[in-house]
N, C-alpha and C positions, 0 to 999 in steps of 0.2 A: 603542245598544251591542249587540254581538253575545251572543247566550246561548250561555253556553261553562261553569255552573258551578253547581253544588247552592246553592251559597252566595250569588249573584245570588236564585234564587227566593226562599230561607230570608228574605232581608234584604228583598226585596219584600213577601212574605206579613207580616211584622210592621209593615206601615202600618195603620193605624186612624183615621180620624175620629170624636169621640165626637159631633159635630152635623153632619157631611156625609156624603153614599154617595161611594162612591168606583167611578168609571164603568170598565170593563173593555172594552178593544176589540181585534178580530182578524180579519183579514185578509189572505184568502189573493192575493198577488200574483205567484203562479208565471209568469212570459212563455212559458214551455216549452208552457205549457197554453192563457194565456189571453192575449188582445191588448190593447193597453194599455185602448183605450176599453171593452173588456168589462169589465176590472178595477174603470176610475172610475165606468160603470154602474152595477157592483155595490156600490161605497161610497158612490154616491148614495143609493139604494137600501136600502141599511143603516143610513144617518144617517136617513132618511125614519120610515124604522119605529121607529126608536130613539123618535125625537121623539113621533110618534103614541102609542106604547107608556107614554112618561113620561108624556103628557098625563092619563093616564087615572088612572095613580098613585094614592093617598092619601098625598099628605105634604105639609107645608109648603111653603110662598111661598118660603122661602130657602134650602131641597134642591131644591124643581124646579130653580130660577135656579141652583143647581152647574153641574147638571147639563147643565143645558141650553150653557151655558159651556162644560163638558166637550164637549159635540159639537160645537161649534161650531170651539173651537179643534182637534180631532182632523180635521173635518172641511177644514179648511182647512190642517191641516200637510198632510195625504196627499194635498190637490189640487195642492200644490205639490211634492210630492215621489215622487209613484206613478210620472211617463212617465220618474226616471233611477233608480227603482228597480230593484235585482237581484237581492235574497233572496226565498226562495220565500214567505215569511210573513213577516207584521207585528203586532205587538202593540204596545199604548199602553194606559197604564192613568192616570189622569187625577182628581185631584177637587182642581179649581179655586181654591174655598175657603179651602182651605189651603195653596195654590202647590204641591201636587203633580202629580208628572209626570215619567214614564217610557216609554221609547221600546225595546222588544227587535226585533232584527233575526233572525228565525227560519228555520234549513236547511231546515225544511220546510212545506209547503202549511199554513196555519190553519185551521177549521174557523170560515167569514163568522158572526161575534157579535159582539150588544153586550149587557153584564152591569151592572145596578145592582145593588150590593151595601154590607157595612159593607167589607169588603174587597178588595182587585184576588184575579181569579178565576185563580189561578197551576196550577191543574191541567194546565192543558193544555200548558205551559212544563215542568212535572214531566214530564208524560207524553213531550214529545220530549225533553228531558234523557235520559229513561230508554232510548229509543232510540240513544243514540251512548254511547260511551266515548274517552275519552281515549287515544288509541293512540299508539304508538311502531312506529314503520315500518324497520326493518332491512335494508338492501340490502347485501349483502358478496361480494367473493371473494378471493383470497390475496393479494391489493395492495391493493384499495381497500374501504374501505367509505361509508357515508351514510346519516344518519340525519333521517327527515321524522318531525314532529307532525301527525296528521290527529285535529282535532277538528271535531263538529256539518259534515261536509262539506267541511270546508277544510284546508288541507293548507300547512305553511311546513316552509321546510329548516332543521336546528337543528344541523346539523356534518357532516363529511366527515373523510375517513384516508384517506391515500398513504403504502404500508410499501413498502419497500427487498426486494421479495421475487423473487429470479430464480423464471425459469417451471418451468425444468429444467436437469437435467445438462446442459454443452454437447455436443454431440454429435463423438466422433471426438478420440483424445489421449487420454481420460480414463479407465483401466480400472483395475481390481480394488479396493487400498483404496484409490486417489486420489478415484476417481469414488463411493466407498461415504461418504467424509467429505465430499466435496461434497451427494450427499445428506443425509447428517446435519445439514450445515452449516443447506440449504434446509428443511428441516423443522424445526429448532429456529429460524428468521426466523418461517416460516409458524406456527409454534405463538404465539412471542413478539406477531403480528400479529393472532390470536384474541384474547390475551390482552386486550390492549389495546381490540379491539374489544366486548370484553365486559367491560371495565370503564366505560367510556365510556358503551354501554349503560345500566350500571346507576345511574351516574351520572346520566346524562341524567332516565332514570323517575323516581332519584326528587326530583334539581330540578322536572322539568317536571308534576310529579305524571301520570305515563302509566300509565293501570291497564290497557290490554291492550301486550303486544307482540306484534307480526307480523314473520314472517322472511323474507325472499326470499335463497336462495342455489340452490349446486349440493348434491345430494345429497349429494357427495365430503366435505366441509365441515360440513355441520350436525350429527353425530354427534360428532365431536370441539369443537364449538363448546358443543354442551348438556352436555358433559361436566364445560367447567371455567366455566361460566355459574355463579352465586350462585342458592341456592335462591329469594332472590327475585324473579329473574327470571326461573328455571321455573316458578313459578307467576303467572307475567303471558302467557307464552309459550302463547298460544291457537291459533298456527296459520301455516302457510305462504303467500306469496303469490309469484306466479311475477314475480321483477322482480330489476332489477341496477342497479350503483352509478349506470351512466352514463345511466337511464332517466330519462325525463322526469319530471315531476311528477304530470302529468296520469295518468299511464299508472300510477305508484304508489297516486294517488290511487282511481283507478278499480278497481283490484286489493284496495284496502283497503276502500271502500264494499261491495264485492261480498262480501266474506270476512266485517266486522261481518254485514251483513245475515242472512248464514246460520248465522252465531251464536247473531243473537239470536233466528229461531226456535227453532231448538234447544233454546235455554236455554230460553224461554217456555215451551216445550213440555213441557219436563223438569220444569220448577216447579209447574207444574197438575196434572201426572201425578203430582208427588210431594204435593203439598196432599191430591187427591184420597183418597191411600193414606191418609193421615194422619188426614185425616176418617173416612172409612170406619171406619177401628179403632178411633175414640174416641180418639184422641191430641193433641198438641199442635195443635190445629186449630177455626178455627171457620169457620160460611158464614152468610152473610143478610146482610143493612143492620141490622136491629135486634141480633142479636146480634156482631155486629161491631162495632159502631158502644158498646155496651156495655162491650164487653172494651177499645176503645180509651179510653173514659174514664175505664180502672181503670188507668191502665197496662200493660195485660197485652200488647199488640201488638209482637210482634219483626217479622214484614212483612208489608204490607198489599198484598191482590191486589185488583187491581181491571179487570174490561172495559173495555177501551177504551171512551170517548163515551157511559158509562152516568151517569147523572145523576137525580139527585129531590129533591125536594123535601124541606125538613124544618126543624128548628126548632135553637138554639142558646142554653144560659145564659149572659146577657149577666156574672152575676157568676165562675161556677166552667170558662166557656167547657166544659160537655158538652153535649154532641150526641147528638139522638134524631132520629126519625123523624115523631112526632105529640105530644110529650109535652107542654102546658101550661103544666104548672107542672115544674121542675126535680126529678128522683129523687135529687138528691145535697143540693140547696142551699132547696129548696122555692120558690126565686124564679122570677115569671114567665117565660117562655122568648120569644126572640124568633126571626119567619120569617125563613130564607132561601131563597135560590134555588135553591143546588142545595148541601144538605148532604153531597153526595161530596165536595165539593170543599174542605169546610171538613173533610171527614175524612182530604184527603191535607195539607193544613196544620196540621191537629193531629198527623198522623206526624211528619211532620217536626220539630214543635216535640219532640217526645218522643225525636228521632234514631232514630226507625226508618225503615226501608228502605220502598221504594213500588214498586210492580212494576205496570206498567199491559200488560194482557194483548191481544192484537188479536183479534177478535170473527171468525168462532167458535170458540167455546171449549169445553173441558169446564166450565169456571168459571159459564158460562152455567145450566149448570141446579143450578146450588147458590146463585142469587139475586144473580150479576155481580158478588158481593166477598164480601170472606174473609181468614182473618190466618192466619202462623203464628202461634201464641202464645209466652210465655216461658215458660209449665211447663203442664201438661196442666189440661184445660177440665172 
């Protein structure tokens, strides 16, 4: 299935095995970059080490043998399936045992891993989720409009309008108030044709759940468009893209990648700079792995920053599920703690169990020298 939704991860992150790992796999299969046989090199390659990696293990005769299942069957779906594959990235997350098994087809490049864990390692699914928005693509001009979905890179047409709207006065015959009510005539069509267009609109966002909109029109047009727009959908109304009704897909599409992209620097940028302020003063703000990781197990986390591809090590109560860094024995519950692989990753699956926001930052960052993660809080620290 293709990854298109917060709620795909949330509902993956809640498998658990109490007697199996559950094996995590990802694979970058871009053809733009890499050729087919480089790709099944690389997942040779990947499975190789896997197996080498597990051998050494400490655990049970009947966790290796999962596991070992797990790559085998991963190994043998993506030999059969990588030379008509087309998404840039693949994930499978697998633990055999218990007849689990999950396949995400991912917009962009993977970072080549394989993860034994108690649970499938969803960060990285989090982190390109957080990269794309669900847009609504608006192409309009006084007769026609159309409206495209661009999610995760892809792009489907979701309706079209043809309004009854002459271009102009006819020219010659028509003077003083003849030609004055004819224009009234065409601008009360053209207003009535906005209308519509911006109902439609609003409609559309919120059937199709589209949390950004983008508009392509003429200059002439967008002022009186954002006029009688519903305030909900001035506040989804992020930005213009140069495109029209009769444009191809591709060509809207390509306008829309380019326009998120420079968003979400933007936004990145503004969020670090505003974390930073908020730390600085002593305010709603915290930075570090341990003290993050703290404030998250009290509930106190409203959104969690995190550097892209930053990961560590750390441990987890199997009874009260808090997360430290080094801790033993549990500070809430006194029970013993058990290791994971990378307790970043169990700290963007505990946001999320708690409905907070997760913001994954691209490296370099200012985030970088306050220890690669950080929250806002929900009342000051």
């Amino acid at each position: 299935m293709k990854l298109l939704s917060r709620e795909q991860i949330e509902d993956l992150s809640k498998f658990k095995s109490n007697d199996f790992l559950t094996t995590s796999f990802y694979l970058e299969t871009d053809k733009s970059k890499l050729r087919k046989k480089e790709i099944q090199l690389r997942l040779k390659n990947l499975i190789s080490l896997a197996k080498s990696r597990l051998e050494k293990m400490d655990l049970s005769r009947s966790k290796k043998d999962s596991l070992y299942q797990d790559l085998e069957k991963i190994a043998s779906f993506c030999s059969q399936t990588v030379a008509s594959y087309n998404d840039p990235g693949l994930a499978i997350f697998s633990c055999s045992q218990e007849g689990f098994w999950r396949i995400f087809q991912l917009p962009d490049p993977a970072r080549n891993r394989v993860i034994f864990d108690q649970n499938p390692y969803v960060r990285h699914l989090s982190s390109i989720l957080d990269e794309h928005h669900r847009i609504c693509a608006l192409s309009f001009d006084r007769k026609e409009a159309r409206w495209d979905k661009v999610i995760m890179g892809d792009i489907s047409h979701l309706q079209s309008l043809v309004s009854d709207v002459p271009s102009k006065v006819r020219e010659g015959g028509w003077e003083g108030y003849e030609s004055k009510r004819i224009e009234r005539h065409i601008a009360s069509l053209l207003l009535e044709h906005l209308k519509k267009t911006a109902q439609i609109t609003f409609d559309l966002c919120q059937k199709e759940k589209l949390d950004w909109l983008f508009v392509g029109c003429s200059d002439e047009h967008l002022p009186e468009f954002e006029r009688i727009i519903h305030p909900y959908l001035k506040n989804k109304l992020k930005g213009r893209i140069k495109t029209k009704p009769g444009d191809s897909a591709d060509k809207i599409l390509e306008e829309c990648l380019a326009l998120e992209k420079k968003l979400m620097e933007q936004e990145g940028e503004e969020l670090v700079q505003k974390f930073v302020a908020e730390l600085e003063k002593g305010g709603r703000a915290i930075a570090g792995l341990k003290n993050t990781l703290r404030k998250l197990n009290n509930g106190e986390v409203q959104t969690l920053l995190i550097v892209r591809n930053f990961s560590k090590a750390g441990r987890i109560c199997p009874q009260c599920r808090a997360l430290s860094v080094d801790e033993l024995r549990c500070s809430l519950c006194q029970r013993k703690t058990d290791p994971v692989v990378d307790i970043v990753d169990e700290a963007v699956e505990a946001a999320m169990d708690k409905k907070c926001q997760v913001k994954h930052i691209p490296s370099p960052s200012k985030l970088d020298r306050y220890g690669k993660i950080g929250a806002f809080l929900r009342y000051k620290a």
